[in-house]
C-alpha positions as CSV (number, residue, x, y, z in Angstrom):
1,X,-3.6,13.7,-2.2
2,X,-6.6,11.3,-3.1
3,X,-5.6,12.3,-6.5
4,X,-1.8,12.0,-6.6
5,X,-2.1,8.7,-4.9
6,X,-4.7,7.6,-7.7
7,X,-2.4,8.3,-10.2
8,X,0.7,6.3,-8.5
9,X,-1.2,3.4,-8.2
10,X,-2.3,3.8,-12.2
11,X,1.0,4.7,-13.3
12,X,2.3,1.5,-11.2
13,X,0.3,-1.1,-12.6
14,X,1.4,-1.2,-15.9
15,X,4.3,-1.3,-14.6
16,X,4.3,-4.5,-12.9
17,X,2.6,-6.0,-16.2
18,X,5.5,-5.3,-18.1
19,X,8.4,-6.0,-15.2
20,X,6.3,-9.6,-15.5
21,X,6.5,-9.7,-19.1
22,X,10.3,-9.1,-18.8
23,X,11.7,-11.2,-16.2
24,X,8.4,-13.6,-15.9
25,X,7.7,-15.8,-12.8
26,X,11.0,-16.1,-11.7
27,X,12.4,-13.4,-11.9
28,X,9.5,-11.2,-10.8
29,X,9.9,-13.9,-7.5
30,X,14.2,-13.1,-7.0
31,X,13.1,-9.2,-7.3
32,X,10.0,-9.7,-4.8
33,X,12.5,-11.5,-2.2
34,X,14.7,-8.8,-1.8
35,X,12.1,-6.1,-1.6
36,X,10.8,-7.0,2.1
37,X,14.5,-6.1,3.4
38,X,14.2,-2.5,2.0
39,X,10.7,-2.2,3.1
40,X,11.9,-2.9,6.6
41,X,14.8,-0.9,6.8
42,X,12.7,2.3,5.2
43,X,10.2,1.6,8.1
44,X,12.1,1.5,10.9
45,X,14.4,4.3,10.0
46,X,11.5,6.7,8.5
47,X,8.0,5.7,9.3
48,X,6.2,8.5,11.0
49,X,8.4,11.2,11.1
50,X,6.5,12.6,8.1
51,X,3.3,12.8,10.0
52,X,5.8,13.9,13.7
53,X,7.3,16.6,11.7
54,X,4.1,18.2,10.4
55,X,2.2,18.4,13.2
56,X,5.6,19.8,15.0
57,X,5.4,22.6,12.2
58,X,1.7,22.9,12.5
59,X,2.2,23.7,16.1
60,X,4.9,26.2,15.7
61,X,3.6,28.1,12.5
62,X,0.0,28.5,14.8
63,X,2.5,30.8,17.2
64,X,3.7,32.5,14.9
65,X,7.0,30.8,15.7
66,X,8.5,30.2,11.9
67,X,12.3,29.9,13.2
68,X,11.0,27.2,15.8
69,X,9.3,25.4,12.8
70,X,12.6,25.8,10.7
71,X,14.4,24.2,13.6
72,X,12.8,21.5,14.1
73,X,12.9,20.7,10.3
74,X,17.0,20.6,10.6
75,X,16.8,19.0,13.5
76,X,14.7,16.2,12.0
77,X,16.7,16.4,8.6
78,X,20.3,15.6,10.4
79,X,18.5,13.0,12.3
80,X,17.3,11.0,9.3
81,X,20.3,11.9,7.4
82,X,22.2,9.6,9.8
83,X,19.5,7.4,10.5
84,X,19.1,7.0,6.4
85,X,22.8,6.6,5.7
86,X,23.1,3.7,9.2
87,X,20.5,1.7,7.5
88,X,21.8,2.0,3.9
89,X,25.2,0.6,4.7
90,X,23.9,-1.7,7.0
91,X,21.8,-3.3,4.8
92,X,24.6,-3.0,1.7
93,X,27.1,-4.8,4.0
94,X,25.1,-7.8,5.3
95,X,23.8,-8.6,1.8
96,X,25.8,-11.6,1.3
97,X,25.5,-12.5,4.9
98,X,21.7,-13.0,4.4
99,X,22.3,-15.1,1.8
100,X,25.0,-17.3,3.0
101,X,23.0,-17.3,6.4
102,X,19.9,-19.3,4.6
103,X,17.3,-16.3,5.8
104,X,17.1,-15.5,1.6
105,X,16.7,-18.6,0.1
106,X,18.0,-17.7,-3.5
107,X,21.6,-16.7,-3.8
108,X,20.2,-14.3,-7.0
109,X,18.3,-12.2,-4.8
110,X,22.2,-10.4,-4.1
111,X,22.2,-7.6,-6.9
112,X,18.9,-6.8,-5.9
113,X,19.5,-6.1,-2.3
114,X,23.0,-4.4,-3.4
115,X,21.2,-2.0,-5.8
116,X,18.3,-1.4,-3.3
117,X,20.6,-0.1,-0.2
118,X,21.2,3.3,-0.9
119,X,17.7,3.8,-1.7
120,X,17.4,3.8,1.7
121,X,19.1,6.6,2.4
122,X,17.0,8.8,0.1
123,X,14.1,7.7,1.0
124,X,15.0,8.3,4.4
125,X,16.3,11.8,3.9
126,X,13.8,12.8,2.0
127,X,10.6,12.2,4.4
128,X,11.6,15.5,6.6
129,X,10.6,17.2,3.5
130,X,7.7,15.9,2.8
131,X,6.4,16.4,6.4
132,X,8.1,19.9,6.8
133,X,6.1,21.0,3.7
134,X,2.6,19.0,4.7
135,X,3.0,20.9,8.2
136,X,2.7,24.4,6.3
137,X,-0.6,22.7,5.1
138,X,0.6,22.8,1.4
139,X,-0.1,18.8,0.2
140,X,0.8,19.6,-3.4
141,X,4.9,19.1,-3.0
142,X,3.5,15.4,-1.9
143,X,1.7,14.3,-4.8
144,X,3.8,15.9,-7.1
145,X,7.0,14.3,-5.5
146,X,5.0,11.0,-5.5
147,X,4.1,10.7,-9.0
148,X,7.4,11.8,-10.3
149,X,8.9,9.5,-7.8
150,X,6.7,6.4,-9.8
151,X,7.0,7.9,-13.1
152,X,11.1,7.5,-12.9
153,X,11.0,4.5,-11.0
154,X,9.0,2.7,-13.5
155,X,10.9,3.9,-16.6
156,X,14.1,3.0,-14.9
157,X,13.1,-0.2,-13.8
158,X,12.0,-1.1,-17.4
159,X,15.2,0.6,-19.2
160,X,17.7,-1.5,-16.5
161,X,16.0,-4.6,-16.5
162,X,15.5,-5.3,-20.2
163,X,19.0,-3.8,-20.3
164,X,20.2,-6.6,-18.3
165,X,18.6,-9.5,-19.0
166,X,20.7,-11.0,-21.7
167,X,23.2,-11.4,-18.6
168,X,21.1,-13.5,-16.1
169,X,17.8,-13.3,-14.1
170,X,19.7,-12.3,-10.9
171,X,21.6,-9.2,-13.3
172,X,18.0,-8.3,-14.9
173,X,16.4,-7.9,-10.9
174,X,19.1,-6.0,-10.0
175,X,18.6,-3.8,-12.7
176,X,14.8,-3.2,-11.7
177,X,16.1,-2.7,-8.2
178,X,17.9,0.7,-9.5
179,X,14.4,1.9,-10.0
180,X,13.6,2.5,-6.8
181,X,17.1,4.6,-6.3
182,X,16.3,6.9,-9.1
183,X,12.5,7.2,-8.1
184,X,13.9,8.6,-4.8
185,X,15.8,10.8,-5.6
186,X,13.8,12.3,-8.4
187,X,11.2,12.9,-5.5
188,X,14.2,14.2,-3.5
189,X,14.9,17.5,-6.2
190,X,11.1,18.0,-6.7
191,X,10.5,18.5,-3.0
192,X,13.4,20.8,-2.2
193,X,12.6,22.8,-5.1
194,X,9.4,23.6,-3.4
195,X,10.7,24.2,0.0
196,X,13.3,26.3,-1.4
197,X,10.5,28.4,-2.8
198,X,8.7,28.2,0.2
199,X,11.6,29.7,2.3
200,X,12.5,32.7,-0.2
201,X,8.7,33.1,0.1
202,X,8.5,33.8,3.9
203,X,12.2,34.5,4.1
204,X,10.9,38.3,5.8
205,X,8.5,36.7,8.0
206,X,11.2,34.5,9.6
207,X,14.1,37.6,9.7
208,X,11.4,39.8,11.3
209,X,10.8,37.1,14.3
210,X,11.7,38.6,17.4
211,X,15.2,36.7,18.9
212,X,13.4,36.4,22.4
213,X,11.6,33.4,21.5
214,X,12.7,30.4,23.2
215,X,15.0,28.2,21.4
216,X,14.2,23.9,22.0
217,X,17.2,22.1,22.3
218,X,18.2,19.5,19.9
219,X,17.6,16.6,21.8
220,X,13.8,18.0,23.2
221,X,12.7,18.3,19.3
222,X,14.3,14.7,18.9
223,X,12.4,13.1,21.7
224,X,9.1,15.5,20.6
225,X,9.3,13.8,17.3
226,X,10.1,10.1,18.7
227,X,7.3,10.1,20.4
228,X,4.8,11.2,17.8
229,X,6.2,8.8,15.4
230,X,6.1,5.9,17.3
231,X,2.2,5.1,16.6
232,X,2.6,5.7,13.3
233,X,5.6,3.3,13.4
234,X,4.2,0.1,15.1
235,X,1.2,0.7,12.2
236,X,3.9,0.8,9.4
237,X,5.8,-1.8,10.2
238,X,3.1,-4.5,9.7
239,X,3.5,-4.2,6.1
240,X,6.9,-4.9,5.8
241,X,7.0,-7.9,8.6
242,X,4.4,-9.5,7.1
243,X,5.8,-9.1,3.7
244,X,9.5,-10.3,5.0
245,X,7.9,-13.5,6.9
246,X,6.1,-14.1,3.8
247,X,10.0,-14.0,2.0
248,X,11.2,-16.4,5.2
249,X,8.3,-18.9,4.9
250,X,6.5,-19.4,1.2
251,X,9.7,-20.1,-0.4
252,X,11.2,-22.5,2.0
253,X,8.0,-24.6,2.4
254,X,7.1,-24.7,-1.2
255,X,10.3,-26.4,-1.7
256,X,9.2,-29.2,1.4
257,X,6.1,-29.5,-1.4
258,X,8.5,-30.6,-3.5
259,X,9.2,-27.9,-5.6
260,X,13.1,-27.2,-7.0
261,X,14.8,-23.6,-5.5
262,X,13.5,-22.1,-9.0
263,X,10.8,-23.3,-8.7
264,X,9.8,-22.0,-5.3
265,X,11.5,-18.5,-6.9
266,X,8.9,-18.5,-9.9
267,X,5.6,-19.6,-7.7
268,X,6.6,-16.5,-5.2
269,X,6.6,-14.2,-8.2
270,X,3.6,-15.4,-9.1
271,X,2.0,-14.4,-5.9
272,X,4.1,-11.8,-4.3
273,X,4.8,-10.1,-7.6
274,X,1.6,-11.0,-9.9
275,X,-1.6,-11.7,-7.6
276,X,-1.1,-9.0,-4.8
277,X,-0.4,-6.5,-6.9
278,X,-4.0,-6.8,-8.6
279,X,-5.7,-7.2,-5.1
280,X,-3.8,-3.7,-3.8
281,X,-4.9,-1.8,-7.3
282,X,-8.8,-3.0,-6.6
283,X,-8.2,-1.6,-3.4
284,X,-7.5,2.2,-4.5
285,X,-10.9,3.4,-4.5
286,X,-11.2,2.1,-0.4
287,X,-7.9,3.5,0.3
288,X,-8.6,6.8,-1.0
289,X,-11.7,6.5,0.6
290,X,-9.8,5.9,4.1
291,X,-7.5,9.1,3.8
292,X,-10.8,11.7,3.7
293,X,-12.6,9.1,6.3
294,X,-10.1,9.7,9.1
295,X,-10.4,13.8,9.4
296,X,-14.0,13.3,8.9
297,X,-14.9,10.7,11.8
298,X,-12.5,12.5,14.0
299,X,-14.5,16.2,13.6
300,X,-18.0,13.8,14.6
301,X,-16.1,12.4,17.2
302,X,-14.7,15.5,18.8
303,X,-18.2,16.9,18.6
304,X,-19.5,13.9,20.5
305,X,-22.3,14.0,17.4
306,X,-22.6,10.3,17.9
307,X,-26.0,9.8,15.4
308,X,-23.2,11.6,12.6
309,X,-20.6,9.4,13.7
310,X,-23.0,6.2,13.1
311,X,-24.2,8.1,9.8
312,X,-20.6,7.9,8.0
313,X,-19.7,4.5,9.6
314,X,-22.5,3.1,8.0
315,X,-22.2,4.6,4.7
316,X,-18.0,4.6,4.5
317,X,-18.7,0.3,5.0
318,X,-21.4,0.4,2.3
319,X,-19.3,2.2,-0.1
320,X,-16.6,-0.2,0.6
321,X,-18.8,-2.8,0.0
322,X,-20.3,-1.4,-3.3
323,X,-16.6,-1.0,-4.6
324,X,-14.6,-4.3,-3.7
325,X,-17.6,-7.2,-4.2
326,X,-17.6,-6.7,-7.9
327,X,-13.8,-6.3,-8.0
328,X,-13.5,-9.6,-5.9
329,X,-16.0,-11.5,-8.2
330,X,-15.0,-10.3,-11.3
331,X,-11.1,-11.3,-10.4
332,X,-12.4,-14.3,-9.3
333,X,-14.2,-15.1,-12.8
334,X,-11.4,-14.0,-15.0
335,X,-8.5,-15.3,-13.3
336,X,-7.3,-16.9,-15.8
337,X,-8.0,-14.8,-19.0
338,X,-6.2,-11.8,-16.6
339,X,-3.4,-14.0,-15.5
340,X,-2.5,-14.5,-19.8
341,X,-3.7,-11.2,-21.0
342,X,-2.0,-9.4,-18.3
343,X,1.2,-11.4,-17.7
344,X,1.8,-13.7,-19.9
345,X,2.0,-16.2,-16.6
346,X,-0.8,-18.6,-16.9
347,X,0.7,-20.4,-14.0
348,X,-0.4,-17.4,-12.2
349,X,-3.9,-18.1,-12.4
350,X,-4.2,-19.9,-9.5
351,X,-2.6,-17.6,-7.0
352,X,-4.8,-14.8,-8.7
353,X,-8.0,-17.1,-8.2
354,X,-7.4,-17.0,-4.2
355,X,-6.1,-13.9,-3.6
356,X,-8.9,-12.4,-5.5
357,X,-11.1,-13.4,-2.5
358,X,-9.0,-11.3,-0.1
359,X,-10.3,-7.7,-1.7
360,X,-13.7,-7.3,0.2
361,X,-11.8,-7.9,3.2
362,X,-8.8,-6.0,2.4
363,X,-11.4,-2.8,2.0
364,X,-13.4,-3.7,4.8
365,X,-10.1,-3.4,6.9
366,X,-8.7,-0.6,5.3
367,X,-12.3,1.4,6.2
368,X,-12.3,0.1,9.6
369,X,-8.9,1.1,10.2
370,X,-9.9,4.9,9.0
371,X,-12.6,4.9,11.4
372,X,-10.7,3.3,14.5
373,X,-8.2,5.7,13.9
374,X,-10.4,9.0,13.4
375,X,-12.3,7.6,17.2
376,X,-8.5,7.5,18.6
377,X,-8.0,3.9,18.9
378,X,-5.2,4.0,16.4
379,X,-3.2,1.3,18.4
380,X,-6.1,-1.0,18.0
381,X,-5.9,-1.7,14.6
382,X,-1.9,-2.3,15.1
383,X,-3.3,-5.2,17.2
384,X,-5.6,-6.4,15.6
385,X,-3.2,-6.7,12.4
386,X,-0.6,-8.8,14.7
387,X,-3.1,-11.2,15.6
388,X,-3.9,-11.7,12.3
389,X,-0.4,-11.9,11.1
390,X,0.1,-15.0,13.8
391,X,-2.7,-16.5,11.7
392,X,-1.1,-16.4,8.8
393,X,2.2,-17.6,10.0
394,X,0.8,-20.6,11.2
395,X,-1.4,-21.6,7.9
396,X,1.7,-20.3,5.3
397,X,3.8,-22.7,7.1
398,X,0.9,-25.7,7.2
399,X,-0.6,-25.2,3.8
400,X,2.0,-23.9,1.5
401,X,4.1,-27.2,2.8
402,X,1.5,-29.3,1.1
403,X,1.6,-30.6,-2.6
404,X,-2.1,-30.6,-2.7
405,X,-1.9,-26.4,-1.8
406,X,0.9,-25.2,-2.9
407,X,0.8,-21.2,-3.8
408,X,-2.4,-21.1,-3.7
409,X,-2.1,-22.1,0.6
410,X,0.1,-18.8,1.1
411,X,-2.3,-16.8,-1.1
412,X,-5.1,-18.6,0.9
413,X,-3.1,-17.3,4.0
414,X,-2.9,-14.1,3.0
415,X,-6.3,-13.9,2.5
416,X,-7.0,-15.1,5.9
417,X,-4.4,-12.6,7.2
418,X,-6.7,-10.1,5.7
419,X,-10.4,-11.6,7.2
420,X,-9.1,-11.9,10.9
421,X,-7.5,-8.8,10.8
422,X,-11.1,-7.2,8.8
423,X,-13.5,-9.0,11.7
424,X,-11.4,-8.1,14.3
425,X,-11.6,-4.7,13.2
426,X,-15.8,-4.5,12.5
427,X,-15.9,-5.6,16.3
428,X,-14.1,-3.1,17.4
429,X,-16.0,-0.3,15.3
430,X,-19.2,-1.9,17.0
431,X,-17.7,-0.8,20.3
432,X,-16.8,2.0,19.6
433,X,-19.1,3.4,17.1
434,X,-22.2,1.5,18.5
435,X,-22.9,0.5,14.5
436,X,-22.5,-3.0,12.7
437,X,-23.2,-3.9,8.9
438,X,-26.5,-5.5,9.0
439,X,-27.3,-8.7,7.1
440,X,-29.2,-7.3,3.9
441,X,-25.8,-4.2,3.9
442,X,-23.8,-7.1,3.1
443,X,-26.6,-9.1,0.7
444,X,-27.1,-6.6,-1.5
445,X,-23.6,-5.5,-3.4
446,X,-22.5,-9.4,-3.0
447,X,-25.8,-11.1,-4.8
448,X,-25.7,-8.1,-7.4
449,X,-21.3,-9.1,-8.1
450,X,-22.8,-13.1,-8.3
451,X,-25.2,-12.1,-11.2
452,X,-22.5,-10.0,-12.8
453,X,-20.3,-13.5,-12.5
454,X,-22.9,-15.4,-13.4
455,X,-23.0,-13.3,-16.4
456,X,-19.1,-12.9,-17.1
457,X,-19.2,-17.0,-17.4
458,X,-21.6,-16.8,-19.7
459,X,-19.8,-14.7,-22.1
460,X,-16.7,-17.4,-21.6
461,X,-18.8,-19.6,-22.8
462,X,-19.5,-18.1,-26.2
463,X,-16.1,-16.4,-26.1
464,X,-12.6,-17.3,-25.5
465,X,-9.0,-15.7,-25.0
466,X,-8.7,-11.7,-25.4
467,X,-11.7,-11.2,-27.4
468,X,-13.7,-13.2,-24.1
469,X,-11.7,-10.9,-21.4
470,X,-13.1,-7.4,-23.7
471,X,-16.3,-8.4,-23.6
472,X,-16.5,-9.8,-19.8
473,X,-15.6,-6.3,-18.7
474,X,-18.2,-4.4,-21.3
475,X,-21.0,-6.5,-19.9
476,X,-19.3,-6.8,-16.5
477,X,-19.7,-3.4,-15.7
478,X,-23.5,-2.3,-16.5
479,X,-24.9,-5.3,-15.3
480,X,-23.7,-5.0,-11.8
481,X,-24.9,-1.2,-11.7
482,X,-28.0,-2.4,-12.9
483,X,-28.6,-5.0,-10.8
484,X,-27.9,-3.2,-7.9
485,X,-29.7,-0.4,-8.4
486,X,-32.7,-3.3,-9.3
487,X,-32.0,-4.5,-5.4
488,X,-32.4,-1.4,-4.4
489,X,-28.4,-1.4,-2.9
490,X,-27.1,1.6,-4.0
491,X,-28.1,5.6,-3.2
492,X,-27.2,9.0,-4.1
493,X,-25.3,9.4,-1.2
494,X,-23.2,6.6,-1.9
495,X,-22.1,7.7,-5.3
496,X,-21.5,10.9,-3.7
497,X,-19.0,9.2,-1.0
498,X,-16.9,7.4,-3.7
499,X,-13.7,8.6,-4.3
500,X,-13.1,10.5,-7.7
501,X,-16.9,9.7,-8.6
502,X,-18.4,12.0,-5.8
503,X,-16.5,15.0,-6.4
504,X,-17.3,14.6,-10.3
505,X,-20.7,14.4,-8.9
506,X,-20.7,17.4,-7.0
507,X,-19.5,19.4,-9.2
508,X,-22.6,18.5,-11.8
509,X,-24.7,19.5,-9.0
């Protein structure tokens, strides 16, 4: 899964650089303000039941009980169905309402939302699979489905949106709005293929079941599954509400700056579509690192073998820390070069500048999260993220309103989104876990990414443009292991906790 989810993020980033290249700033921005509504009506119609649904067939298949695990899969799957195809025509009908309501700013944004509604449904009617299949403990329909699901989503979005760009910005978003559809539904055939193989597989094991077992009613598996996806829920839907205030606010107050309605499009882009993108791909290694985490805390914990507990704490936040200071100083130090080589956007470079300072934090919480969760104080984190989301509310709407800010106050405020909801988080890990990073933790990886910064300025000075961006990274790299193996910050053990790295590691040994 670590894997699969490796690759989507690798296969997605090029992505992104050439959707930039194609519809720039602004109409990366048009594209970016549509996307929270999909992301919200995915959530609340979806999130969780994935996660409900497999341990529903968990339970069952430990009994034995392979028609009660069938059931509850096509209970589930006409459940969603509905659920999928409610939201899809919902959001398809009250397209031009959000528009001509003033809640989307830019009237362009209308193809986008039209071509990402029945997406929904797919998406929607697809997650009983994907849980159904995870619940029989086979996770390769998953990362199969997932990458496939990129793969055809990026192609399409590239194919439509170049396709229909000679016809107007608004046209050329909607186009790379039709990736999503065909991404879906590409992940839709892969994962019924395997469950169809799957059920001819154990097709005698289910005729064989004896007919005396007891047979849950519709409406008991609905409410089972309810109420196991409902944590899993209020945790999903942060993304998406912070994302869609973000769509409310940024655009709206950038234009009390003084910016034009095209303007405020294009700057959006710029961070929405340009800047957090790079922050989320520094952050694979951590959130890879947070899938294995959670399983891994939750055995100590169960144990009560609180010195182990402590033990991977303390060396999950000191991976984290190895991985995302260099990332957030080198992002930092090449902002520009990255915002020209990458995107062609040097307008972006600002946005990129600040956001770059949200990755440490962004891993921090992401780790945190793992742990909180694999202690069982998964609603904690939920909490944690709201306050942090009021935060950011109130500083989007302060600082992005100022000509002095700009962009660069949202992607300030995201950033501080990300620190509250990271502190918050560390305290709570102290109280539960009894552990804290201590002062020379943090010192370490962060003086050894200010030498390596020190040092990627120095090659800016002798060298400029792409040739200067090449040759950051060359010396970029060994100078940071070096200097923090000179400061004595980094162990076997933490190599052998990275993601990808370790197992490589392992392996050798």
């Amino acid at each position: 899964m670590a894997l699969s989810m490796g690759v989507v993020k690798i296969i997605g980033a090029p992505n992104w650089i050439f959707l930039a290249r194609i519809l720039g700033g602004e109409g990366i921005g048009i594209y970016q303000m549509a996307f929270p509504i999909y992301l919200m009506a995915i959530t609340i119609s979806s999130a969780g039941i994935p996660v409900a649904i497999s341990i529903i067939t968990a339970e069952k298949l430990a009994l034995n009980d392979y028609r009660g695990a069938r059931r509850g899969f096509s209970v589930s799957l006409r459940l969603l169905a509905v659920s999928g195809l409610f939201f899809s025509t919902l959001v398809f009908c009250s397209a031009r309402w959000l528009i001509d309501s003033g809640l989307i700013r830019d009237p362009r944004t209308y193809y986008s939302i039209i071509a990402l509604s029945p997406t929904i449904f797919f998406v929607t009617f697809l997650a009983p699979f994907r849980g159904y299949l995870q619940g029989w403990q086979i996770m390769t329909p998953t990362g199969v489905s997932e990458v496939v699901e990129q793969s055809v989503r990026v192609v399409t979005m590239l194919i439509f949106a170049g396709l229909l760009l000679p016809y107007g910005l608004d046209y050329a978003a909607g186009g790379a709005s039709l990736g999503a559809g065909a991404g879906s539904i590409s992940a839709l055939c892969v994962l019924m293929w395997f469950y169809h193989r799957l059920k001819k597989k154990f097709k005698a094991q289910i005729e064989a079941q004896d007919d005396s077992a007891p047979v849950e009613s519709a409406g008991f598996i609905i409410k089972k599954l309810l109420k196991l996806a409902l944590p899993v829920s209020l945790t999903s839907i942060m993304l998406p509400l912070g994302t869609g205030l973000d769509m409310l606010i940024v655009p709206r107050r950038l234009e009390v700056a003084g910016y034009s309605m095209n303007g405020a499009t294009e700057y959006f882009g710029y961070l929405m579509g340009m800047a957090v993108p790079l922050v989320n791909l520094a952050a694979i290694f951590t959130a890879a690192m947070t899938m294995s985490l959670v399983p891994s805390i939750s055995e100590s914990h169960a144990l009560k073998d609180w010195e182990g507990l402590k033990h991977k704490v303390k060396t999950a936040l000191r991976v984290a820390l190895i991985i995302s200071c260099p990332c957030c100083i080198g992002l930092y130090c090449l902002a520009e070069n990255v915002a020209q080589f990458i995107y062609a956007a040097p307008l972006a470079a600002g946005a990129i500048r600040v956001m770059s300072l949200g990755i440490v934090f962004l891993g921090i919480h992401q780790i945190t999260t793992g742990i909180l969760q694999g202690v069982g104080k998964a609603t904690v984190p939920v909490i944690n993220m709201l306050a942090a989301c009021i935060v950011k509310v109130v500083l989007n709407w302060t600082l992005t309103a100022n000509p002095q800010y700009g962009i660069q106050g949202s992607a300030f405020s995201t950033v501080s989104d990300f620190a509250v909801a990271a502190i918050l988080n560390l305290i709570f890990v102290y109280k539960y876990t009894g552990y804290a990073p201590s002062f020379i933790t943090v010192a370490k990886p962060a003086a050894s990414a200010i030498v390596m910064g020190a040092g990627i300025f120095a090659v800016l000075s002798k060298l400029q443009g792409n040739l200067g961006l090449a040759a950051s990274f060359i010396t970029a790299v060994p100078l940071y292991f070096i200097t923090i193996y000179l400061f004595k910050g980094i162990t076997k053990e933490d190599l052998l906790g990275m993601p990808f790295i370790g197992k490589y590691l392992q392996r050798r040994n």
